[in-house]
C-alpha positions as CSV (number, residue, x, y, z in Angstrom):
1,X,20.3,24.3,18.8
2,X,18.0,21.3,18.7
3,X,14.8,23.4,18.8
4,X,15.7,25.5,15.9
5,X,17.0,22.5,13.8
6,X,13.4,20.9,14.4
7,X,11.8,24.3,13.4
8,X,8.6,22.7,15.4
9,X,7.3,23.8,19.3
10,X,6.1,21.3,21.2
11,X,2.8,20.9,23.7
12,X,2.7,19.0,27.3
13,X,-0.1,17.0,27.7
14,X,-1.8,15.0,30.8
15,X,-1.3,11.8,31.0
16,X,-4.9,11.1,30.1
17,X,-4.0,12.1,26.6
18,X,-2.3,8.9,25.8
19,X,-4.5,7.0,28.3
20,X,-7.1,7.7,25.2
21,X,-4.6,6.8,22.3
22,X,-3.5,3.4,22.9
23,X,-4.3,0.4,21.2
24,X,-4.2,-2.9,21.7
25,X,-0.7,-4.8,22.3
26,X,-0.1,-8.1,21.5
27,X,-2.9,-8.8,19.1
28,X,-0.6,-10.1,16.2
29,X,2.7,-12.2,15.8
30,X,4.5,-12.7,12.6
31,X,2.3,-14.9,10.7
32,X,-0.8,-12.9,11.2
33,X,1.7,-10.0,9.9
34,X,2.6,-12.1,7.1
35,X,-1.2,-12.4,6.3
36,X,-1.7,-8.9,6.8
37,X,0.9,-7.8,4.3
38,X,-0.3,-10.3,1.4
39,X,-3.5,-9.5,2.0
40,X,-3.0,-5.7,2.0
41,X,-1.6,-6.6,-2.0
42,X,-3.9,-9.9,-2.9
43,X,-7.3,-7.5,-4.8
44,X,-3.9,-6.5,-7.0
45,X,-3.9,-10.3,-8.8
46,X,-7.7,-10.5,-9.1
47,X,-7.7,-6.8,-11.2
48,X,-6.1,-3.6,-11.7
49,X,-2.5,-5.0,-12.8
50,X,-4.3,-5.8,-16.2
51,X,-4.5,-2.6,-17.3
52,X,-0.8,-2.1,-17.9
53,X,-1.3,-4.4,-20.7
54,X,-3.1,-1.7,-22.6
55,X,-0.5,1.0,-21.8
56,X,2.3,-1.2,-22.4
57,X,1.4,-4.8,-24.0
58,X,2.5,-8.0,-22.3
59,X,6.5,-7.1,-23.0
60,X,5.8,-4.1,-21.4
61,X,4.0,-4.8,-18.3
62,X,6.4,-7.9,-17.2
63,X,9.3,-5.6,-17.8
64,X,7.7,-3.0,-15.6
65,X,6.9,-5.5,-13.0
66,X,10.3,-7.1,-12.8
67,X,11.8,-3.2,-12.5
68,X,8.6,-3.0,-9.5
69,X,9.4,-6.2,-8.1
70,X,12.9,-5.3,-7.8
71,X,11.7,-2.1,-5.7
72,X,9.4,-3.3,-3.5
73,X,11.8,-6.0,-2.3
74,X,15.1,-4.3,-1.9
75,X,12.7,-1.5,-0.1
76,X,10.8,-4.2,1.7
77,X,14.3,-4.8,3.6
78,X,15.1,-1.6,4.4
79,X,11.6,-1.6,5.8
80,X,12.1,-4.5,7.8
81,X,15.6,-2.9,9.3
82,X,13.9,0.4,10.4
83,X,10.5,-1.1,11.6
84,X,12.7,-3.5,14.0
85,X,14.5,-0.6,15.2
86,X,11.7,1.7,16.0
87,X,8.4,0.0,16.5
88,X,5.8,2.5,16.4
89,X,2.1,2.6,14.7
90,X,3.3,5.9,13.0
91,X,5.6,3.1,10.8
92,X,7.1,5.3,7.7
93,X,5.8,8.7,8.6
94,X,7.6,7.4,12.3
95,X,11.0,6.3,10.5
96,X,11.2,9.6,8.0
97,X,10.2,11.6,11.1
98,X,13.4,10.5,12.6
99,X,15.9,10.7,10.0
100,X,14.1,13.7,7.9
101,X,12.9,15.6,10.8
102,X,9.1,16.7,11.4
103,X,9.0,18.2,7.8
104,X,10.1,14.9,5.8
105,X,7.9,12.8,8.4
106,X,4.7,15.2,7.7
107,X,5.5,14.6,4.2
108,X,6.0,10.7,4.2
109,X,2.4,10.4,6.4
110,X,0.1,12.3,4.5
111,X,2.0,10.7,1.0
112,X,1.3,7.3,2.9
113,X,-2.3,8.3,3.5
114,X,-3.3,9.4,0.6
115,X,-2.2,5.9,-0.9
116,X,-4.5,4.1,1.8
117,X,-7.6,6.4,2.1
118,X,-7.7,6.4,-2.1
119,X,-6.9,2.3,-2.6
120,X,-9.9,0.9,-0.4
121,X,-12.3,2.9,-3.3
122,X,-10.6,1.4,-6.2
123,X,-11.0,-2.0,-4.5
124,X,-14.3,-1.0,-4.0
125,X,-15.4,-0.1,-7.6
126,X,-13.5,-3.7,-8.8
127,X,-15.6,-5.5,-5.9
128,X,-18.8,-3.7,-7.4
129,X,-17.5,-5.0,-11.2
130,X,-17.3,-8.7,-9.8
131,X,-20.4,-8.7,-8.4
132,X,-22.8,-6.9,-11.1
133,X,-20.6,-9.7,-13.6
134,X,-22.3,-12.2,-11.7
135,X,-25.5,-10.9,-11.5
136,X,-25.9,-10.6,-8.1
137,X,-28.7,-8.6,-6.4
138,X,-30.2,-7.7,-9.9
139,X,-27.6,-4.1,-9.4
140,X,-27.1,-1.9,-12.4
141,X,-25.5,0.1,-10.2
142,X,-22.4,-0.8,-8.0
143,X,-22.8,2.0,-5.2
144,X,-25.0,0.2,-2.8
145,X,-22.4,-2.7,-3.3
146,X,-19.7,0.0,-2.2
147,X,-21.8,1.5,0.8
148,X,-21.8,-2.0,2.1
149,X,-18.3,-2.6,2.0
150,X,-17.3,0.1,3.5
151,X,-20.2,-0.2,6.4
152,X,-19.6,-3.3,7.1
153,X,-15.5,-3.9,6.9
154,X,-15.4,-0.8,9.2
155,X,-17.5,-2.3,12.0
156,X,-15.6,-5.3,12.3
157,X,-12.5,-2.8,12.5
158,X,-14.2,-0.7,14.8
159,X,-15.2,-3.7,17.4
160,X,-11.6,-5.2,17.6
161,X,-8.8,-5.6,15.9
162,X,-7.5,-9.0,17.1
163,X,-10.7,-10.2,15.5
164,X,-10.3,-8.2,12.2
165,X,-7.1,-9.7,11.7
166,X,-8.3,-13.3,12.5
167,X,-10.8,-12.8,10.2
168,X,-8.4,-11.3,7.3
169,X,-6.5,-14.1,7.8
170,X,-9.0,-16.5,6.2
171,X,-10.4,-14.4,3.7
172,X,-6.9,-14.1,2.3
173,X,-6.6,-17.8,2.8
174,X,-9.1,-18.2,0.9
175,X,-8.2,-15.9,-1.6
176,X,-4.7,-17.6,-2.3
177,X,-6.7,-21.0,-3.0
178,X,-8.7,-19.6,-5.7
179,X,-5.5,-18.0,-7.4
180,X,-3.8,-21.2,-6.9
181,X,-7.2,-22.9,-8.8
182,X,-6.9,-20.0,-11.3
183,X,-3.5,-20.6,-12.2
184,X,-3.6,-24.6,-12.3
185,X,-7.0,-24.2,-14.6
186,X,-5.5,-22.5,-17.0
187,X,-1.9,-23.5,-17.7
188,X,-3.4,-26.2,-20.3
189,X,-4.5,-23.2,-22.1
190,X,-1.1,-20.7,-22.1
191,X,0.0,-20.3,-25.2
192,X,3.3,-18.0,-26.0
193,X,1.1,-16.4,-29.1
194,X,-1.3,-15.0,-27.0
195,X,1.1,-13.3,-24.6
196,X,2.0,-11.2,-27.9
197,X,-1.5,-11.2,-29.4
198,X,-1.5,-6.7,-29.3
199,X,-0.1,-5.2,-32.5
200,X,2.7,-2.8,-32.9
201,X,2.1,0.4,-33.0
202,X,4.2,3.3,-34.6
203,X,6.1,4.1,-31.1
204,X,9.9,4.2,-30.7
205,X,11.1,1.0,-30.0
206,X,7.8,-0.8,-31.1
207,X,7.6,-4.5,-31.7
208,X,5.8,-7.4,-31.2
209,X,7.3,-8.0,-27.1
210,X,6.8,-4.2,-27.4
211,X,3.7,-2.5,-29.2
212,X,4.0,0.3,-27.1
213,X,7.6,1.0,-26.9
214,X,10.1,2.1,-24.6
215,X,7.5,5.1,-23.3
216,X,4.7,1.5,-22.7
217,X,7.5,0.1,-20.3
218,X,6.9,3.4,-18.2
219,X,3.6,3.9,-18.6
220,X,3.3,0.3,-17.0
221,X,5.3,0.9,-14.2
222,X,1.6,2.3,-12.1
223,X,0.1,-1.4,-12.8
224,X,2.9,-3.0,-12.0
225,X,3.0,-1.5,-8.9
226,X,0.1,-3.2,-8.3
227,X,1.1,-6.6,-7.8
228,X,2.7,-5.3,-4.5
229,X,1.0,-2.2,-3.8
230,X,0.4,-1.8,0.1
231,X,2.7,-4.5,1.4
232,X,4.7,-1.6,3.4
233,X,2.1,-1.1,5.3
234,X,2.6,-3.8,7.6
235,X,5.0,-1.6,10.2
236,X,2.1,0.2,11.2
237,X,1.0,-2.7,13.0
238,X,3.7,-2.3,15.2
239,X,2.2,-1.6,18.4
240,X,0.0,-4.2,17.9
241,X,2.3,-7.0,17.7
242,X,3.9,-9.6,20.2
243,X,7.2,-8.7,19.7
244,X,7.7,-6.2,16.9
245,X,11.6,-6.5,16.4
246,X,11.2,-9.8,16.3
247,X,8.0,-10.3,14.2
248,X,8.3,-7.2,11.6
249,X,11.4,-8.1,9.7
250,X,9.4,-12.2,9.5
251,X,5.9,-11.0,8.7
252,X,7.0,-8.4,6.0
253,X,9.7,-10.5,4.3
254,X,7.2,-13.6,4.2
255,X,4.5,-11.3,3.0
256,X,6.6,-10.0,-0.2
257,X,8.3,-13.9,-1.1
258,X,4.5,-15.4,-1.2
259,X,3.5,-12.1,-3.2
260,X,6.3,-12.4,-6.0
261,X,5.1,-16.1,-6.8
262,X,1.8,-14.9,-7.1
263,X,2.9,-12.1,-9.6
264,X,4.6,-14.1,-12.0
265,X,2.2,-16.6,-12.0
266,X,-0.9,-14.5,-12.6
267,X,0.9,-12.5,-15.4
268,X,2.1,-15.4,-17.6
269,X,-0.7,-17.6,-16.7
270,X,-4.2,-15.3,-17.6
271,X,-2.5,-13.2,-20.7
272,X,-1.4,-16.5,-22.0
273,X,-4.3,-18.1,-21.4
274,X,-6.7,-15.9,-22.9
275,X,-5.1,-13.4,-25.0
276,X,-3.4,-10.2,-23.6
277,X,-6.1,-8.0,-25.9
278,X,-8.9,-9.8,-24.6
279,X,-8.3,-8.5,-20.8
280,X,-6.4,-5.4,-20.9
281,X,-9.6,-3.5,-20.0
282,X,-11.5,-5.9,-17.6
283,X,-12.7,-4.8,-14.5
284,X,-12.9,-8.4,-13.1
285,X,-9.7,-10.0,-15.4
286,X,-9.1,-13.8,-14.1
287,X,-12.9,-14.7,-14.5
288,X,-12.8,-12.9,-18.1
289,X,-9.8,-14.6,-18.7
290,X,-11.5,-18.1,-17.9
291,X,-14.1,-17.3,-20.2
292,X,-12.2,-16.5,-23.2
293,X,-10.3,-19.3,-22.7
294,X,-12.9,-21.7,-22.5
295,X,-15.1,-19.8,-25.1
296,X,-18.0,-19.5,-22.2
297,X,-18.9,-19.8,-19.0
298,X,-17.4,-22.6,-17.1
299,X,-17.2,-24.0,-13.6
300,X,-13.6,-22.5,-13.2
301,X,-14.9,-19.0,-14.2
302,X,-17.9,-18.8,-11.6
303,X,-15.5,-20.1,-8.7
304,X,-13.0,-17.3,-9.4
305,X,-15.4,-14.6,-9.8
306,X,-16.7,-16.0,-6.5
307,X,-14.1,-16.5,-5.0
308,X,-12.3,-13.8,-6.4
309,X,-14.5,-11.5,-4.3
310,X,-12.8,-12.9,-1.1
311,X,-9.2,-11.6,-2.7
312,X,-10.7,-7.9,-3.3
313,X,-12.6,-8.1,0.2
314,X,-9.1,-9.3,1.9
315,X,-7.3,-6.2,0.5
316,X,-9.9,-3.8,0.6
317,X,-10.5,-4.6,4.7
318,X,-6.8,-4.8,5.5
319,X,-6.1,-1.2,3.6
320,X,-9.1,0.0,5.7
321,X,-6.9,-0.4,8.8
322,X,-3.6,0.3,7.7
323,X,-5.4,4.3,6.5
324,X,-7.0,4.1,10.2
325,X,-3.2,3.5,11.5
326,X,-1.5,5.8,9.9
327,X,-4.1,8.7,10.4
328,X,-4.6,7.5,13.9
329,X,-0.3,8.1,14.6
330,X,0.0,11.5,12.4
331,X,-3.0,12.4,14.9
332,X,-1.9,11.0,18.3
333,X,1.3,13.4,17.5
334,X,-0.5,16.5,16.7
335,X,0.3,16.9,13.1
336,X,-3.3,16.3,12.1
337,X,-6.9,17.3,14.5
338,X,-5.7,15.5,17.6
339,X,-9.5,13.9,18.0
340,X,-9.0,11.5,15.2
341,X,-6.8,9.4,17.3
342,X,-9.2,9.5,20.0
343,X,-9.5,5.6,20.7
344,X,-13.0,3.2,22.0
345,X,-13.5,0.7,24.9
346,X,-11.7,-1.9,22.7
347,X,-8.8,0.1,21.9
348,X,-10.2,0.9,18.2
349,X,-9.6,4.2,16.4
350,X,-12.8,4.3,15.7
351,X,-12.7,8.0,14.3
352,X,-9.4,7.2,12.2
353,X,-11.0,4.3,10.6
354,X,-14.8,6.2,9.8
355,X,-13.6,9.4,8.3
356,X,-10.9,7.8,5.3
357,X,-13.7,5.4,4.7
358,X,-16.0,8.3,4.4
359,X,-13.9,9.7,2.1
360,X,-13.1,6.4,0.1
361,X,-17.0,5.3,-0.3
362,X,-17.4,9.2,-1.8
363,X,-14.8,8.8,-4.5
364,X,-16.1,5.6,-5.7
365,X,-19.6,6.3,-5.8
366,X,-18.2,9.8,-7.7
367,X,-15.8,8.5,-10.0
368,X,-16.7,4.9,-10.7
369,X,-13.5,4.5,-12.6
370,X,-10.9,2.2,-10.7
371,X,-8.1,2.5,-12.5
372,X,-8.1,6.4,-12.5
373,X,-8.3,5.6,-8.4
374,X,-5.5,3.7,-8.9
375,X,-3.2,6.6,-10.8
376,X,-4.2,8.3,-7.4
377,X,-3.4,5.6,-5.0
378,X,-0.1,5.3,-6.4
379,X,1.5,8.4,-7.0
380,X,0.9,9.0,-3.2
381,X,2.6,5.3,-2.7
382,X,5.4,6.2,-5.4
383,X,6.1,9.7,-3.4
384,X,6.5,7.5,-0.1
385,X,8.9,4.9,-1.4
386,X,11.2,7.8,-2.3
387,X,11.2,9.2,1.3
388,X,11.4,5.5,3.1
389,X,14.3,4.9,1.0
390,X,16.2,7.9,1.7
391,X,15.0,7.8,4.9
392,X,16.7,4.4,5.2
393,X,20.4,5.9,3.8
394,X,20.0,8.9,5.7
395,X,19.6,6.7,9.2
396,X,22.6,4.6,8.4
397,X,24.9,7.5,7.7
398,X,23.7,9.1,11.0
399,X,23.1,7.2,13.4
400,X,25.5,3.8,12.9
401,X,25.3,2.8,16.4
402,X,21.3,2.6,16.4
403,X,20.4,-0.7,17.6
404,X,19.3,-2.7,14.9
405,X,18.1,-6.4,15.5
406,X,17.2,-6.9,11.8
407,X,20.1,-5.2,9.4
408,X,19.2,-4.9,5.2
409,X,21.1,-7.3,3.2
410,X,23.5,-5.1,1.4
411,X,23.0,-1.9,3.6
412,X,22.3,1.2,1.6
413,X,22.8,-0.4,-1.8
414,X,19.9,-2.0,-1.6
415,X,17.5,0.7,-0.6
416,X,19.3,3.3,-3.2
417,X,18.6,0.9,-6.3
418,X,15.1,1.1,-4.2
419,X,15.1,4.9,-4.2
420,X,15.8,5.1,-7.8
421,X,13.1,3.2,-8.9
422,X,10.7,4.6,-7.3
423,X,11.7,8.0,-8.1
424,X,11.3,6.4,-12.1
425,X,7.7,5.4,-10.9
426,X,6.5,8.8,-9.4
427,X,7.7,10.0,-13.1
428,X,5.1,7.6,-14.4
429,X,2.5,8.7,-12.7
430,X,2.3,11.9,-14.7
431,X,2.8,10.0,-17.8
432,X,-0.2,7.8,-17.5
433,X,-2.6,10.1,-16.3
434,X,-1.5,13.9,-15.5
435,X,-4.6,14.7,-14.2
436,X,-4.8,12.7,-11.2
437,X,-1.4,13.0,-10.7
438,X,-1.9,16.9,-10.7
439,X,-4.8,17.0,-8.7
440,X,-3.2,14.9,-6.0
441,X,0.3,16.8,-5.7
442,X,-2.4,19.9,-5.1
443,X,-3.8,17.8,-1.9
444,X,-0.1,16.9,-0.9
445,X,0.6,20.5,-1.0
446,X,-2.0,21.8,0.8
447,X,-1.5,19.1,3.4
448,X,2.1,20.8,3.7
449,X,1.1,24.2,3.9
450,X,-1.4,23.0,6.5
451,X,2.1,21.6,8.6
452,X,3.9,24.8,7.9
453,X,1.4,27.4,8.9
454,X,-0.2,25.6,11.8
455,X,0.5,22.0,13.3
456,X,4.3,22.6,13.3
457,X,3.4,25.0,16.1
458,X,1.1,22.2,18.0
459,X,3.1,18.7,18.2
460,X,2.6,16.6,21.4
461,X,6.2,15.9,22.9
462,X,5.1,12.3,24.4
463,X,4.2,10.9,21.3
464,X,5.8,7.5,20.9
465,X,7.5,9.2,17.5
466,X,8.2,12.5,18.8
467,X,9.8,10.9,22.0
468,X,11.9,8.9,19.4
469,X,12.5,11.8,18.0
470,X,13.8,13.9,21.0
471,X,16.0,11.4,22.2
472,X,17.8,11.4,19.2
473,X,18.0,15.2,19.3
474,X,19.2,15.0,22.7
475,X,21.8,11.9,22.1
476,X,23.4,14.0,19.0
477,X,23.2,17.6,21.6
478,X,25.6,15.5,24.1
479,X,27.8,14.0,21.8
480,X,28.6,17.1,20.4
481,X,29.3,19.1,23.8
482,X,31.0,15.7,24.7
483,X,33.1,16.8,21.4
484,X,33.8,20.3,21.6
């Protein structure tokens, strides 16, 4: 009964299997996880939330963010309930696995990966557009920039991860002083005018808090996304942690509060500072907005395009290893080529973080164009919210008597007004750019037909999520003979 309703077969494995797959325990306690999660989402105030301006005007994009912010925090609970319950690196492909079975888990990984592998190359081409708008290196072109980051960011990753997280930590802090410079340098400049300074267009529902309409709200949802974008990926640090039941539901809650003051700040403060017109296409926003404001260059402008490279850094290094976690679990368990979660001498995936950054240095250096990176990134984010949230109900209604040391504020409420919107954001996707969204549903769906005709078959049973997984399958097998 339980093998048919998992529709997967199982392999045994020696112990050395596992022996090769473990990482390193104990490496992180809640504030580095709190670091980790805002820096994951910090590149998302230095650029890429700007361009929701010009799909939406100012009215537009706060409106989308506020519907976004609301998301990402009622989700960010559920989150922090499931990730205290079953702390495993496999984090949301690890929860859907248990409440939607192998299927829904498959599904929520790759959706999950395809976020992270695609994110570090948009951070990537904004990196490059900061430093060719200060000059730096005499480049015309960004890609040896983009070959750099992704060399170098990987090694540290590859030679420990206690000391890439040590070192995140003060690139972010770092980053959070220059936004906090950003936004006290320009609040003598905010005027309201200038939040409205895009015209009207011929839209329904067009005015001046609207020029874009009702269908600009939408359309804004992607960049409002980014404000937070990544911040669930703090669970997949899970086995990495001190004490994860303790730690997960603290780092991840901390992680979104800082990140919500930083989104309403940056959003009043830089539109109505320099004019929302006059950024809505910037690669490198905040020190644009500086300049505008200031009608040149100025001392403010050079630190935060400086300094602003620590913010893009931060994200793009701490994406690098949430992709390398979440390929490294979806491995480990069979559903992807089991040598990717093949693990070094310092309990790196070394393979798990080289072959997404392979892949993420390509599209950059191919496409150049970071926001169309970013319609990528997030309709694979958008499709995973859905299945985290559901995932979330689904455990609740099944399995009550789970133990639970952290429980979501409002239960299932909260994640269904999650779910919603992020089923409303996933419809956006296809809205601003149909393309990408297209061409990356096609990936998905070869990802699942991959599953379906040949991993299903090879799953290893002592996987931490599969072993979750059986024991649940087992527990509901007894209670039912118990029953009949």
């Amino acid at each position: 009964m339980a093998e048919k309703r998992r529709q997967v077969d199982y392999e045994q494995v020696g112990s050395d299997y596992l022996d090769k797959r473990r990482l390193r325990r104990g490496a992180a306690g809640w504030l580095l996880l709190a670091g980790l999660g805002v820096s994951y989402v910090i590149s998302g105030d230095f650029a890429g939330w700007n361009f929701g301006l010009a799909q939406g005007g100012w009215g537009g994009l706060l409106v989308a963010t506020v519907l976004m912010a609301t998301m990402y925090t009622c989700m960010v609970f559920g989150l922090a309930e499931m990730a205290s319950a079953l702390p495993v690196a496999g984090a949301g492909y690890g929860f859907a696995r248990r409440a939607l079975g192998p299927l829904g888990g498959f599904a929520t990984g790759t959706a999950i990966l395809i976020e992270y592998a695609i994110a570090p190359a948009a951070i990537a081409v904004f990196i490059g557009g900061y430093v060719e708008s200060l000059g730096l290196f005499g480049l015309t072109n960004s890609w040896p920039v983009y070959l750099a980051c992704f060399v170098v960011f990987i090694g540290i990753h590859i030679y420990g991860v206690g000391e890439a997280l040590r070192l995140m930590f003060g690139i972010t802090a770092v980053a959070v002083v220059a936004l906090v410079a950003f936004v006290v340098g320009m609040v003598p400049e905010f005027s309201t005018a200038k939040l409205f300074d895009i015209a009207p267009t011929d839209a329904v529902g067009a005015s001046t808090f609207l020029p874009f309409g009702y269908a600009g709200v939408l359309a804004s949802l992607v960049y409002g996304i980014w404000f937070f974008l990544a911040v669930e990926g703090v669970p997949l640090a899970a086995e990495e942690a001190r004490d994860p039941r303790k730690d997960m539901p603290r780092g991840i809650i901390a992680a979104i509060t800082v990140l919500l003051l930083f989104a309403a700040a940056i959003l009043v403060v830089a539109p109505g500072g320099a004019g929302s017109s006059a950024i809505s296409g910037a690669d490198n926003p905040l020190p644009e907005a500086v300049r505008v404001a200031a009608g040149g260059n100025s001392v403010l402008a050079e630190v935060v395009n400086y300094v602003g490279l620590a913010g893009l850094v931060a994200s793009f290094f701490s994406i690098i290893y949430a992709a390398s976690r979440q390929l490294f679990a979806l491995s480990r368990a069979g559903y992807l080529p089991r040598w990717l979660s093949v693990t070094s001498k310092r309990r790196t995936p070394h393979l798990a973080l080289v072959v997404p950054g392979t892949i993420g240095f390509a599209l950059a250096t191919a496409t150049r164009d970071g926001a169309v990176l970013i319609d990528i990134a997030v309709f694979g984010a958008t499709v995973s919210y859905v299945l985290l949230n559901l995932s979330h109900i689904v455990l609740r209604r099944r399995e009550p008597g789970l133990e639970r040391p952290y429980r979501t504020p409002g239960g299932v409420v909260t994640t269904a007004v999650a779910l919603v919107l992020a089923v409303a954001a996933v419809v956006a996707t296809f809205i601003v750019d149909m393309l990408a969204a297209a061409i990356t549903a096609l990936i998905f769906l070869a990802a699942l037909a991959y599953f379906w005709c040949y991993s299903r078959h090879h799953l290893i049973a002592s996987a931490p999520e599969e072993e979750f997984a059986a024991l649940e399958a087992a527990e509901s097998e007894l209670t039912q003979r118990d029953g009949s």
